[in-house]
N, C-alpha and C positions, 0 to 999 in steps of 0.2 A: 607406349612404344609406337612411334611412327614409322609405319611401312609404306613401301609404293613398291608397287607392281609392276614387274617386267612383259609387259605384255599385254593390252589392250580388247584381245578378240573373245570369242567363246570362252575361253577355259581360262583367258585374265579375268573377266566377269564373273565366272565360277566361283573361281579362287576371292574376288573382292566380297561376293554374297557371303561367303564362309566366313571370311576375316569381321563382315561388319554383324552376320549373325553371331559369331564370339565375343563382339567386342557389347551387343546389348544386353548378355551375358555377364556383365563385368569385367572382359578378360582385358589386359591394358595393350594388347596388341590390333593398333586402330589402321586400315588402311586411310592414307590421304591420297593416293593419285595413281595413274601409271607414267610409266615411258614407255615409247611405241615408235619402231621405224619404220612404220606405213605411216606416209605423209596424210593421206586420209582419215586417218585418225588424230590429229593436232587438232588440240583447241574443244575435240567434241568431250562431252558430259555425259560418261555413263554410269547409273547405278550411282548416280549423284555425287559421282568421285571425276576431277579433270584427266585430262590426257595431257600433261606437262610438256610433251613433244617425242622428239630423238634419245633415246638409250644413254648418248651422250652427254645431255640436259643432266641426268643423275647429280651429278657435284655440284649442282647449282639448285637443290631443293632438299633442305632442310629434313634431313630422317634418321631415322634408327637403323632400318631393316630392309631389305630387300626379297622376295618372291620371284624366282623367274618362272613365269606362266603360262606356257609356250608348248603346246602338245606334241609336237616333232623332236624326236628323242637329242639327233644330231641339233638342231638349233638351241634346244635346252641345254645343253650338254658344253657346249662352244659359250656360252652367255653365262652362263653360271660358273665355270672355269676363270675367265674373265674377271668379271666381278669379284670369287675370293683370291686371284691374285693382289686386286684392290682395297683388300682388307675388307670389303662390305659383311657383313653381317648380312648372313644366310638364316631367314628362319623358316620354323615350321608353320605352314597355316593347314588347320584343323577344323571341321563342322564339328559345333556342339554336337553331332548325333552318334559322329563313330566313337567307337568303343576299342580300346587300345588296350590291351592285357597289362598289367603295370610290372610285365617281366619281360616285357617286349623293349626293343631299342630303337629311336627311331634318327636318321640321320638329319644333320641341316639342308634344308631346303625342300623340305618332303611334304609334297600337299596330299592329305588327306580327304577326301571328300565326304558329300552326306550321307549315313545308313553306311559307311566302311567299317568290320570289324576285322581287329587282327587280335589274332590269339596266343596261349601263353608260350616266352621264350625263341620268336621270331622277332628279326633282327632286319630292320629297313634301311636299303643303305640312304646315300647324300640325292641332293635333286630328284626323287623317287614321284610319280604319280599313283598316288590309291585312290582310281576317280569312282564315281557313283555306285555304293551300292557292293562293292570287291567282298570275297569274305578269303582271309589269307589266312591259313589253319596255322597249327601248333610247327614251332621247329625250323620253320621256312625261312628263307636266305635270300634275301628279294635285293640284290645288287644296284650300282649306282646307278642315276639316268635311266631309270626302267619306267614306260610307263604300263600299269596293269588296268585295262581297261573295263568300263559299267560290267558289272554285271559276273565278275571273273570270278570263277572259285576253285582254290586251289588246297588240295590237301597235303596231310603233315608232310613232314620234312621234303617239301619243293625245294628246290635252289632254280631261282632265276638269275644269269648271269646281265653283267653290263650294258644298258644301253639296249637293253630286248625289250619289245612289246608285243603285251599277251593281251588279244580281240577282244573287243564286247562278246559277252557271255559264254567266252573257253572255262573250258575245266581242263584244270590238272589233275591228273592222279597222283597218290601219295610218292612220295619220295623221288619221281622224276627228277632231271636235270637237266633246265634248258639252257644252253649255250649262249655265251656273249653273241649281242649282235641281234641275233633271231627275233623273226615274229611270227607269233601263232596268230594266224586266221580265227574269226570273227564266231563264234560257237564252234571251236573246233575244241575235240577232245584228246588229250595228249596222254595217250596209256604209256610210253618208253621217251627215253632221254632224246634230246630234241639236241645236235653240233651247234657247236657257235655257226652264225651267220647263216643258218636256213631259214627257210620259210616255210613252215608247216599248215595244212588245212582240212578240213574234216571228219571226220566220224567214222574209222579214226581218225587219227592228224596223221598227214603223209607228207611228206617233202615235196615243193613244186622248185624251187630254185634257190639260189645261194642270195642272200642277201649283201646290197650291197654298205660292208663293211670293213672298216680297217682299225686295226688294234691301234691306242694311241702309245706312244714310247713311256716303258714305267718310269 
């Protein structure tokens, strides 16, 4: 299965190392390339895979699958939308190292990264990021376009809503409810339910301002 990557930078490279450490693995999901709308990026060679061009170049290179890889929740979010209106095939790219409960659900387009566990009967939604190292406990409800940042750990039945991002090395407390939208600060510890569109930060997590967000129309 040939895939190309939406996205070129830190965390498109990420995502490429994963793909091609699965694919030495045996797995048939091979990355060939990305596309990339930073003109700066055209034509360079990373991780031994080309940079095809413009986003738009897509229909003119020969694939199975598509990755959008892209750490900003709203631009992952707008590009991956996109694309399955296109019919593209959304898939999952996974490091051989995380460990996935096999009662866990995981949606399309959901990057997994290395040293990620998620445990039994948590449910991931679509475009999701599980970058380096996350451990997302039993029960949890980790919403679309969320990305959950190194190092996060979160206990049983969390629910993260839409499009929220939780900092390098926050903890969640059990059963919490963060809100669409919100981001939890960088080692921040979040003992109570977090509104949609706040921004919460340390130890505890306390509110500093409303994030800027807007519900899309269901």
């Amino acid at each position: 299965m040939r895939i190309v990557i939406v996205g070129s930078g830190g965390h498109g490279q990420v995502v490429a190392d994963m793909l091609l450490c699965a694919a030495r693995l045996g797995s048939s999901v091979t990355p060939i390339g990305y596309v990339d709308d930073d003109a700066a990026q055209a034509d360079r060679v990373l991780l031994g895979l080309p940079v095809f061009g413009r986003i738009d170049r897509l229909p003119d290179v020969p694939h199975d699958g598509v990755v959008v890889a892209i750490g900003d929740n709203a631009t992952r979010h707008g590009i991956f939308d996109t694309l399955a209106s296109r019919n593209e095939c959304l898939v999952v790219a996974r490091h051989p190292s995380a460990i996935i409960a096999e009662s866990a659900s995981i949606g399309p387009g959901t990057m997994i990264c290395a040293g990620v566990i998620v445990n039994p009967c948590s449910s991931i939604g679509a475009n999701v990021i599980l970058n380096t190292g996350c451990s997302i406990d039993h029960h949890n409800h980790i919403r679309d376009h969320v990305h959950i940042g190194p190092g996060v750990r979160t206990g049983g039945a969390v629910s993260v809503g839409d499009d929220s991002l939780v900092g390098i090395g926050a903890t969640v407390m059990p059963g919490v409810t963060i809100g669409a939208g919100s981001i939890v600060g960088a080692g921040a510890l979040v003992r109570q339910d977090v509104g949609a569109g706040l921004t919460v930060v340390g130890v505890p997590a306390r509110p500093i301002r409303a994030a800027a967000f807007k519900r899309r129309p269901a």
